[in-house]
N, C-alpha and C positions, 0 to 999 in steps of 0.2 A: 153546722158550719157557721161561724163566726161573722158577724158583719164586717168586721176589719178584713175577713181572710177573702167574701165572697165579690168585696169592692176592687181587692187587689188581682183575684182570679180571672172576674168578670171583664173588669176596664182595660184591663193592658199583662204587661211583664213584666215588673219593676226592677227585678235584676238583672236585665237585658241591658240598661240605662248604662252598666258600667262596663261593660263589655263592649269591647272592637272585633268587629263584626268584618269579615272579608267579604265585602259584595262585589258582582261583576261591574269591569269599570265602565265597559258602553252604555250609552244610553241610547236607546233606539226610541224611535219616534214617537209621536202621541197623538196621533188623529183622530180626535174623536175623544179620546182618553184622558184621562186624570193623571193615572197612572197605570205601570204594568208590572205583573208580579211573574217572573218568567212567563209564559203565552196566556197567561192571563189578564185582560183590561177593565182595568177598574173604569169603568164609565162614569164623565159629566154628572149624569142624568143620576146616579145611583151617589156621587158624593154630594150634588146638592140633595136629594132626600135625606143624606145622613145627618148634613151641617143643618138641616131647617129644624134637623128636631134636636139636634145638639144647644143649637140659637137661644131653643125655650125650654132647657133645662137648667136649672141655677144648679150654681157648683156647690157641693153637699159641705163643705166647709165654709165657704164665705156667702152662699146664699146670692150671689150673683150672678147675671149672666153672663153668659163668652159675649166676646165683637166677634165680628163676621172672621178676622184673619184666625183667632185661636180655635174660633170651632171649623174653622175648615181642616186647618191643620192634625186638629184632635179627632177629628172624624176620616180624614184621608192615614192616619198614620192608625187607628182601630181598625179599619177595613184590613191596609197592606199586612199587619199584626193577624188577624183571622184568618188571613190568606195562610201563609207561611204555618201558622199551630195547624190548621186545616187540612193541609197538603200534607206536614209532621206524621199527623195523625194516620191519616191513610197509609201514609206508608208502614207504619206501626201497625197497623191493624186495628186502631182505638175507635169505638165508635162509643156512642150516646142514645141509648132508647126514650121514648116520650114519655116511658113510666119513670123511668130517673128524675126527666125534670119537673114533671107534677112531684112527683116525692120530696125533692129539694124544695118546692114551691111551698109546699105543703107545712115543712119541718121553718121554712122562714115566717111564715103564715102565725105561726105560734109563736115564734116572737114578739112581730112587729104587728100584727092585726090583722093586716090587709096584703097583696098583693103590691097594690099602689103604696104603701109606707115601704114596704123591701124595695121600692125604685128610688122613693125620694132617699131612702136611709143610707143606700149606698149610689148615690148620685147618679141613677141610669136613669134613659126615658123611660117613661110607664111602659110606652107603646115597643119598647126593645126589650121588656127586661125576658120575654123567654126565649130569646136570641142571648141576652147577656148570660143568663141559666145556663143554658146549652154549650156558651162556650166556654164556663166557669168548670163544670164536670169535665166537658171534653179536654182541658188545660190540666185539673187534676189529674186525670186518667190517664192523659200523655206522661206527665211526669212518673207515674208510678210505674207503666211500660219500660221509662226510660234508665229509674232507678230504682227496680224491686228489691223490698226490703230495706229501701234507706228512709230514716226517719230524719235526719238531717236536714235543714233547711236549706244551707248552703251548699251541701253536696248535691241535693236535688237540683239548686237553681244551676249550680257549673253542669250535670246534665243534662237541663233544659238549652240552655243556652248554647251548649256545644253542638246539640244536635240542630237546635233553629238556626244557628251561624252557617253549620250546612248545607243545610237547606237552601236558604237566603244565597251564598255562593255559587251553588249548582243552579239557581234558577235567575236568578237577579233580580234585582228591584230598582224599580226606574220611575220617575215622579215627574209629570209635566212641570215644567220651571215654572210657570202661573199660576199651579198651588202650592208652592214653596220647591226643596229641595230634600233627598231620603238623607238622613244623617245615620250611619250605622254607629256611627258609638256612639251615642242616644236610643238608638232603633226607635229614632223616629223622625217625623215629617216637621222641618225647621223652615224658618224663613229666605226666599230665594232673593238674588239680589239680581236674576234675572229680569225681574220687572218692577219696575217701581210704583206701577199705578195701584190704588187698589184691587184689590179681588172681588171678580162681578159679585153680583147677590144674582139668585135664582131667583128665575122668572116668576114672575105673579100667577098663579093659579086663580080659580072661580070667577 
C-alpha cells in the first residue's frame, strides 16, 4: 500500500468532503460530552487525549504544528469519522485481525525503515499509528464489502459515502458548540460561532 493511499485511508475520507450528507437535525445535549454519535459520547477527557497528541504532531506537508482550535477540530472530527466507519463495519460484518495490521506494519517497515518514519511519513502520531493501521484496513475492507469487484475509485467512494450518509442519518451526529459545530457537507467538525472565547487547553498533567 502506497504512502499516498495509507495517509488518505488512515487520516479521514476525503471524498466524503463533497458529499451532503442528510444528518439528524436535533441536537441533544452534551453533558459531560464533546460530542455524540447517535447513543454514543465522545467524551471531554478522551478529545483532549486526542488534541494533546495532535498539538505535537507537525503537519507532514508544511512541517508545522496545529494551534489548539485546528487540532481540536481535527481530532473531534477523526473520532466522529471512526465512529460512523466503525458502526459501518459491524453492520457489514468487516472486522480486522492483529495479524493484518503487523503484516501492513511489516510491508510499510520496508519501505520507510521504521515504524516511527511510516507515522512521520504519513503525518500520524507515533503513538496512534496502530490505531491509524487498523482503521486504514478496516476503511479498505469496508469499501470492498460495499463494492465487490469494483476497481473504480470513484465508484467505490459514491459507495462508501452512500452507505456512511446512512449511517450518519439513522444515528446522528451532534458536536458540543464549544468544540466547534458537525458540518455534513465537509463531514467534518468546523468552527462554531456559538462561542467566541477560546477553546480551553486540557488540564496540566505530572
Amino acid at each position: 500500500m502506497s504512502r499516498k493511499r495509507f495517509a488518505c485511508t488512515a487520516v479521514g475520507v476525503p471524498a466524503l468532503a463533497v458529499l451532503v450528507l442528510a444528518v439528524a437535525a436535533c441536537s441533544p445535549q452534551h453533558p459531560g460530552a464533546a460530542a455524540t454519535v447517535g447513543n454514543t459520547r465522545v467524551s471531554v477527557t478522551a478529545l483532549n487525549a486526542a488534541t494533546a497528541i495532535t498539538e505535537q504532531t507537525p503537519d507532514a506537508n508544511t512541517g508545522q504544528l496545529p494551534d489548539r482550535t485546528t487540532a481540536v477540530e481535527s481530532s473531534l472530527t477523526q473520532i466522529i469519522r471512526d465512529h460512523l466507519i466503525a458502526d459501518a463495519a459491524k453492520t457489514k460484518g468487516v472486522t480486522v485481525t492483529e495479524g493484518e495490521i503487523q503484516s501492513l506494519l511489516a510491508q510499510e517497515r520496508q519501505t520507510n525503515g521504521s515504524d516511527a518514519a511510516t507515522a512521520k511519513a504519513n503525518g500520524i502520531p507515533f503513538a496512534g499509528l496502530h490505531t491509524a493501521v487498523y482503521q486504514a484496513l478496516l476503511l479498505n475492507k469496508l469499501i470492498t464489502a460495499l463494492a465487490p469487484g469494483q476497481t473504480d475509485q470513484t465508484a467505490q467512494s459514491a459507495a462508501l459515502t452512500a452507505y456512511l450518509g446512512k449511517i450518519a442519518t439513522k444515528e446522528g451526529v451532534s458536536v458540543n458548540p464549544r468544540y466547534g459545530a458537525w458540518q455534513p457537507q465537509q463531514f467534518q467538525v468546523v468552527a462554531s460561532d456559538a462561542f467566541s472565547s477560546p477553546l480551553p487547553s486540557a488540564p496540566a498533567t505530572g
